[in-house]
Rosetta silent file (secondary structure, phi, psi, omega in degrees, C-alpha in Angstrom):
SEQUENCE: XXXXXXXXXXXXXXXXXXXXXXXXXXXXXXXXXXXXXXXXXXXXXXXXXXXXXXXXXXXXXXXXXXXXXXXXXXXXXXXXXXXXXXXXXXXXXXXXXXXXXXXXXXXXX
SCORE:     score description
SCORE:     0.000 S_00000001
   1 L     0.000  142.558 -172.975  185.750   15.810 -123.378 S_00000001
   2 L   -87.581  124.001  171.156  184.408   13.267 -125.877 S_00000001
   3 L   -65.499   18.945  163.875  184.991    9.554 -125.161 S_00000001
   4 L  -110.514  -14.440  165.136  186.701    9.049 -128.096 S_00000001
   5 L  -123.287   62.639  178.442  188.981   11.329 -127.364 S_00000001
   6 L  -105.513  123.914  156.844  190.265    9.946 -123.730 S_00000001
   7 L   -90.303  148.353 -154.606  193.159    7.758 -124.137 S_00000001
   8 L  -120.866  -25.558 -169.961  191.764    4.727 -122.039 S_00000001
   9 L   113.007   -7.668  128.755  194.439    2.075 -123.305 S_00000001
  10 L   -50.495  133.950  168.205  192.268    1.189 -125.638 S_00000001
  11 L   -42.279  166.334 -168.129  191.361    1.365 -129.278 S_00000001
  12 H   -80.479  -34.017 -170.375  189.879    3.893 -130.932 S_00000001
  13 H   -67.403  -23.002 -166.970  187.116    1.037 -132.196 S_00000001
  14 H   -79.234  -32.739  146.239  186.953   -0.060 -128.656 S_00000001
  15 H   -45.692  -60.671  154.446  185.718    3.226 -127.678 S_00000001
  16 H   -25.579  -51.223 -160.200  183.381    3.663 -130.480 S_00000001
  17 H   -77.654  -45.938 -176.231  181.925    0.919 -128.700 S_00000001
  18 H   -52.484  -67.613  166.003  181.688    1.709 -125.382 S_00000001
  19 H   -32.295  -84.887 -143.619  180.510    5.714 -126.200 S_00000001
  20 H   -59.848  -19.345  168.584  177.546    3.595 -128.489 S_00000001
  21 L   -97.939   28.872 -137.920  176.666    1.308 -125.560 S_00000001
  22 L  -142.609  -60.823 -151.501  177.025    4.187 -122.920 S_00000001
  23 H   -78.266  -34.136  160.179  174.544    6.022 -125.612 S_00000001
  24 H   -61.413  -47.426 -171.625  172.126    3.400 -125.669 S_00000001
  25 H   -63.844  -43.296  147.570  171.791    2.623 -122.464 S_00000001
  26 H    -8.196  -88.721 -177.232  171.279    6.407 -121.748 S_00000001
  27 H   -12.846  -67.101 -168.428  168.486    6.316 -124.478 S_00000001
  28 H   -65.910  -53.796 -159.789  166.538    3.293 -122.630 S_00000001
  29 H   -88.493    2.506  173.075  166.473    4.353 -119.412 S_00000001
  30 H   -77.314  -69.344 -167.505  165.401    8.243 -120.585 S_00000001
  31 H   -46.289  -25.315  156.007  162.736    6.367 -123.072 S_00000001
  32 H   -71.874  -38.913 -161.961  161.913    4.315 -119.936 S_00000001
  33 L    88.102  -23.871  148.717  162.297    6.251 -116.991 S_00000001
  34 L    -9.403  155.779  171.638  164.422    4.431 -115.721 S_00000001
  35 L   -87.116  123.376 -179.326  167.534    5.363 -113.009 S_00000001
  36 L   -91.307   71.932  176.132  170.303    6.096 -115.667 S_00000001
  37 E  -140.786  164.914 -169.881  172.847    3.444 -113.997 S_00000001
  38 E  -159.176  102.799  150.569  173.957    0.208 -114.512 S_00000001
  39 E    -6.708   80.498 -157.615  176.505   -1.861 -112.551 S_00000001
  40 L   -70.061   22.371 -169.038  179.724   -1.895 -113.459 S_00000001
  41 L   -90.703  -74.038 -145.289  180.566   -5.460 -113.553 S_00000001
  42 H   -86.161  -12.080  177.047  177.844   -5.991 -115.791 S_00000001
  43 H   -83.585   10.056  157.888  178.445   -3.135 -118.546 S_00000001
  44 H   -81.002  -18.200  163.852  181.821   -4.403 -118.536 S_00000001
  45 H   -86.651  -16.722  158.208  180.406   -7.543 -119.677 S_00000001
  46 H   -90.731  -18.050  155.604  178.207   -6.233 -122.602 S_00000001
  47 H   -55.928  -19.682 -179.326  180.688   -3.794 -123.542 S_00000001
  48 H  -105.822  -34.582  167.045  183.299   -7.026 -124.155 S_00000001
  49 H   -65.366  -19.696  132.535  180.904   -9.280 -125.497 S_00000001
  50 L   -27.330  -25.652 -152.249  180.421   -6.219 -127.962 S_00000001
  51 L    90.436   -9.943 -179.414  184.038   -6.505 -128.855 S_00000001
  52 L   -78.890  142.989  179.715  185.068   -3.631 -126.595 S_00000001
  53 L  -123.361  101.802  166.600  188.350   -4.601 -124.746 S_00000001
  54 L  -158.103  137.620 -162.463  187.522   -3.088 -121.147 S_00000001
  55 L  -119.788  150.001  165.220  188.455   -3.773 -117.636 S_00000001
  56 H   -19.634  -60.360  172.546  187.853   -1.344 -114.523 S_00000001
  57 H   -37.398  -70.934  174.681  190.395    0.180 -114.593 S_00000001
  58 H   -77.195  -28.722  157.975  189.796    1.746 -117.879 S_00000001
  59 H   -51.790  -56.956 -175.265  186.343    2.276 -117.697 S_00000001
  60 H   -23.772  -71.423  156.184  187.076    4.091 -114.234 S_00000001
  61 H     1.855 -101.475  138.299  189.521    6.259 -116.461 S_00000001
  62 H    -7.415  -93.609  177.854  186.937    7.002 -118.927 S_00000001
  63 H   -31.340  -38.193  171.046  184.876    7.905 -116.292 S_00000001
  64 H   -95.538  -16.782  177.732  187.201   10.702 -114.838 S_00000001
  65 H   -85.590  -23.516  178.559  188.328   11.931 -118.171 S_00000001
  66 L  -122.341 -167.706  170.734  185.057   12.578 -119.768 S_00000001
  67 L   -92.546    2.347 -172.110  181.077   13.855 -119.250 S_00000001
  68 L   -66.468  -54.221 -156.945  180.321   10.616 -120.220 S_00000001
  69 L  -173.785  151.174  172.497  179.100    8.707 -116.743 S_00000001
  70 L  -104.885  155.194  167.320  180.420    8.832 -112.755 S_00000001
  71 L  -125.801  126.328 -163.079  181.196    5.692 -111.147 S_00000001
  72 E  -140.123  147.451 -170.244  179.810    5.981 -107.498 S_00000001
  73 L     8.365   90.629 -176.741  179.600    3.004 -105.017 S_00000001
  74 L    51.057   -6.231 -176.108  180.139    0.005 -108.102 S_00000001
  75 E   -90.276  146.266  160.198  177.328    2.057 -110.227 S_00000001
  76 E   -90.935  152.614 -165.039  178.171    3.704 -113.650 S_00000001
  77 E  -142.009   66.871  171.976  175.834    6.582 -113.192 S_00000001
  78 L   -48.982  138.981 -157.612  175.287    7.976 -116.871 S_00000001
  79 L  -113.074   -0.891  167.664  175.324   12.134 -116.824 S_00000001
  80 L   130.916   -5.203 -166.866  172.725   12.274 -120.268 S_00000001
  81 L    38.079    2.720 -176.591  175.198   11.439 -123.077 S_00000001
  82 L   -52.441    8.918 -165.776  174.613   14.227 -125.163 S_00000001
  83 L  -119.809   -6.957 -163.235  178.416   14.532 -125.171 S_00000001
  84 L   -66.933  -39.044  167.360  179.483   10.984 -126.031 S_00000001
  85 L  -151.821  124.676  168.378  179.718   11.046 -129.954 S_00000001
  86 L   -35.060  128.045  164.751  178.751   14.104 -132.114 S_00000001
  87 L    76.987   -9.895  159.336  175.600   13.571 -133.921 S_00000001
  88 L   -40.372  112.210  154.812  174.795   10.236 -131.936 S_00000001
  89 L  -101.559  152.954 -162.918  171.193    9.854 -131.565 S_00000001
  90 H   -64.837  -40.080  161.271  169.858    6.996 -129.595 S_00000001
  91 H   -59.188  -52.526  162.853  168.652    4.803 -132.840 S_00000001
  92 H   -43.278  -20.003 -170.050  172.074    5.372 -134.375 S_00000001
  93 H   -78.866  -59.933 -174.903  173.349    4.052 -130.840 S_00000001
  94 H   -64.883  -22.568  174.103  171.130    0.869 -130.889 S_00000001
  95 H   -68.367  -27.372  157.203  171.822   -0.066 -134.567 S_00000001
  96 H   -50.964  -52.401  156.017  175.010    0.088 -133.573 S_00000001
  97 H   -81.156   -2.442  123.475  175.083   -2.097 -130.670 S_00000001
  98 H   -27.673  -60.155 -169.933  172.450   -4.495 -132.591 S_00000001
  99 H   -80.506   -8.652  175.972  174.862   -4.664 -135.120 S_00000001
 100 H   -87.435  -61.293  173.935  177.891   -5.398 -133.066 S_00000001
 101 H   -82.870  -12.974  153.624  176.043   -8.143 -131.289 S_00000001
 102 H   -66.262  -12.670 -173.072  174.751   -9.657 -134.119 S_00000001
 103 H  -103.119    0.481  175.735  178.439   -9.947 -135.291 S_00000001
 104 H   -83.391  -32.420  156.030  179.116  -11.367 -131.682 S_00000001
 105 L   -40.582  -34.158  172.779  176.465  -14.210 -132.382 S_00000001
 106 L   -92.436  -17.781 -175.667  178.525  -15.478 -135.348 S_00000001
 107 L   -85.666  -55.558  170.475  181.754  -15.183 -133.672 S_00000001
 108 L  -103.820   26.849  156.380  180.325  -17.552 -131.034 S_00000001
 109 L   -79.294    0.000    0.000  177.776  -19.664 -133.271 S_00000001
C-alpha cells in the first residue's frame, strides 16, 4: 500500500508530504549509511513545520497501513521507501522538502 493511499485523517497534500519527507530521509541515511530511523517526536516536528498536519496517532496509522516505515520502541524505522510514491527518486524527494521549507521560511519570516 502506497502512503497516499492510507486514509490517515489527513489530506491528500498532507501525505504528499510526509511520503516526500519519509523519502528523503530514506535517501540520506542510504547515501550516508546511516541507521534508517528517526524519532518520532522529532519527524513529527519536520513533517508539521513542512505543512504536514500530523500527530501520533496518525503517523502510527500510516505506519500499520503501509510499507512505508515500523514504529518500534518511539523509533520510525524506515523499510527502504521504494514504495512511498511511484517514480519518487530521492532528488525529487529533497526538492520537494527544500521547497516546502523554503515556503515555511516565509510563512514565519
Amino acid at each position: 500500500m502506497r502512503i497516499n493511499e492510507v486514509d490517515s485523517g489527513s489530506s491528500d497534500d498532507s501525505s504528499a508530504k510526509v511520503a516526500a519527507l519519509a523519502e528523503f530521509l530514506t535517501g540520506r541515511a542510504k547515501d550516508t549509511n546511516s541507521k534508517k530511523q528517526i524519532d518520532v517526536d522529532t519527524f513529527i516536528t519536520l513533517a508539521n513545520q513542512q505543512g504536514a498536519n500530523v500527530t501520533r496517532e496518525s503517523l502510527i496509522k500510516i505506519g500499520e497501513d503501509s510499507d512505508l516505515f515500523n514504529i518500534e520502541n518511539d523509533k520510525m524505522v524506515f523499510r527502504g521507501g521504494e514504495t512511498t510514491q511511484p517514480g519518487m527518486s530521492v532528488d525529487q524527494a529533497q526538492s520537494t522538502v527544500d521547497k516546502m521549507a523554503k515556503r515555511a521560511m516565509k510563512a514565519h519570516g
